[in-house]
N, C-alpha and C positions, 0 to 999 in steps of 0.2 A: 675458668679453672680447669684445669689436666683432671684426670683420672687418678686414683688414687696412685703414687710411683715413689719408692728410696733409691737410694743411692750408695754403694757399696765401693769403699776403697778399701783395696788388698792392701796392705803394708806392713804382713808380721816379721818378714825375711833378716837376717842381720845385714844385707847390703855389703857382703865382706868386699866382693871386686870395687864394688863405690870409697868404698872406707870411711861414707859417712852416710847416716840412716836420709834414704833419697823420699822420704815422703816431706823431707825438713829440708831438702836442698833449695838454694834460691831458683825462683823462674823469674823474679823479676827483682828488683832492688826490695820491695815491699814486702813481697810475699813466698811463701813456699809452695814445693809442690803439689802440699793435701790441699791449702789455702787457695789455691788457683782451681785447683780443681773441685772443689768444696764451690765456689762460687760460679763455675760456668752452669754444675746443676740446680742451684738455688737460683740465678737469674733463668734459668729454664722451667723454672716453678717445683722443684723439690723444697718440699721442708722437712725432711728425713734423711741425714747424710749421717752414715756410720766411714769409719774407719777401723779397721779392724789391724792392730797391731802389737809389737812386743812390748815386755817391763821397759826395756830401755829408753824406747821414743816416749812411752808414756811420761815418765820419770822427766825425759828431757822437756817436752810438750809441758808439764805441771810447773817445770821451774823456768821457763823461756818464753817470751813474748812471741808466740805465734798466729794470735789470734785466730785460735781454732775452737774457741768458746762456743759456739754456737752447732757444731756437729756434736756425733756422742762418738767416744773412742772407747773400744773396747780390748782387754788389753785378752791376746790370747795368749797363756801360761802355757802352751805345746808348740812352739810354731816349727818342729820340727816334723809333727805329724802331716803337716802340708796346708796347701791350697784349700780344699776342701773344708776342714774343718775350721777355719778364718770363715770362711763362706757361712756354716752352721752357727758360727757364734753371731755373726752379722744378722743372721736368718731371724734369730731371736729378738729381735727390735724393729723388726716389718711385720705387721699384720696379714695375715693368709691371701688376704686380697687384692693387694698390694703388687704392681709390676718392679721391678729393681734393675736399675744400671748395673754393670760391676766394672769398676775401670782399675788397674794395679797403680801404685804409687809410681812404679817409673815410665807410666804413656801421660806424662801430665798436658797433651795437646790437646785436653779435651774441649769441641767447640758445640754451641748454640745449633748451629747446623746441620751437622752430623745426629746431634738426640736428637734435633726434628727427625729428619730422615729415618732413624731407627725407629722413635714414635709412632710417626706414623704408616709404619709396615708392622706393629706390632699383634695385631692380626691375622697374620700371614703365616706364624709358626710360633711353638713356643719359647724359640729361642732365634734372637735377633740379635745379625753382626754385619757391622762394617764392610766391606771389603773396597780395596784399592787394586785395579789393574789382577783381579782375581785372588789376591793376596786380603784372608782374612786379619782385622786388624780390633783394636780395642775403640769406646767400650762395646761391653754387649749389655742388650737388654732380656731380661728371661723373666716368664711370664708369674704369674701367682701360683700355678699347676706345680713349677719347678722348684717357687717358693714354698710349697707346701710338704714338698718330698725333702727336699733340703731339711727341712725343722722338723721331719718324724726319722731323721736317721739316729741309729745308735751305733754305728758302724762308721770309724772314720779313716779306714784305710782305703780312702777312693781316691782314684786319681779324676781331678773335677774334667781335664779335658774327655774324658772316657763317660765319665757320666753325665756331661752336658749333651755326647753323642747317643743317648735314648733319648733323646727327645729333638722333634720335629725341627729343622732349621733352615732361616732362611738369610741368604743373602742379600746387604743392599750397597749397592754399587755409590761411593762417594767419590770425591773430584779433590782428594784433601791425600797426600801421601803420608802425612802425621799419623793416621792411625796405626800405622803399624811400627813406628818410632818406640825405642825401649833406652831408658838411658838404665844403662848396666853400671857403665864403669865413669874413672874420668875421664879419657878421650872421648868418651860420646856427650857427656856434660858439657866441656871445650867446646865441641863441636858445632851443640844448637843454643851453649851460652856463653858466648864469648864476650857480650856486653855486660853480664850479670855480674854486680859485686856484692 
């Protein structure tokens, strides 16, 4: 068994360029993108997967067959305050001790592989990230220290890439160009699903 570890999906945004909320877009015929990504961390041995998102998707998640029964979704009522404070609401359902992925609803390439490699550099600084070809990419992993600062904020006018830059970070070089894949809009959807119906 791993060390004690959650799992954090960003997905409060309205997705206005997608024009449909992308943590519910299909990756495959079966499943959605929280749902994919929800299971690459639980086959990697998470049993603590939050998602952190708006009234909307909630509303739509309660009334829609998504089978995302088994994460906890939390819905945040500000998603205009930003990043950050999705992160604090998330922070509240992880134990201080606790290591966390955080991967955003639209890098849904998340593989087995990749957490190993981040896993097991997690050592090396208190905040672990991907990188391809020198280009950091998603998810990252950040430590119990960062989870601990995260859940004593009462200030949430931070921008999270500013404040993830106080603390120690380390690069690891993967062989996967996905992680730095963002699906935005619908040509980029098209693009890496063209079989999905």
């Amino acid at each position: 068994m791993k060390e004690n570890f959650s799992a954090i999906i960003l997905a409060a945004g309205y997705s206005g360029r997608m024009g449909h909320h992308k943590a519910l877009l299909r990756f495959d015929p079966k499943r959605c993108f929280a749902r994919k990504i929800a299971d690459e961390f639980i086959a990697f041995g998470c049993s603590n997967v939050i998602m952190v998102t708006n009234r909307l998707v909630v509303n739509e998640i309660e009334s829609g067959d998504y089978g995302l029964d088994d994460i906890i979704v939390v819905n945040n009522s500000k998603p205009e305050v930003g990043r950050f404070y999705s992160l604090y609401l998330a922070a509240q359902n992880i134990p201080s001790n606790s290591y966390a992925f955080i991967v955003n609803a639209d890098n849904p390439f998340v593989t087995p592989i990749v957490l190993k490699h981040l896993w097991d550099q997690r050592m090396e600084a208190e905040y672990i990230c991907p990188a391809y070809l020198g280009k950091g990419g998603h998810p990252i992993l950040i430590s119990p220290k960062i989870i601990s600062d995260i859940k004593s904020k009462t200030d949430f006018d931070v921008n999270l890439k500013e404040f993830l830059n106080i603390f120690t970070k380390h690069y690891v070089n993967v062989d996967d160009p996905r992680i730095l894949v963002n699906i935005n809009s619908p040509d980029d959807y098209q693009n890496y699903f063209k079989i999905v119906r």
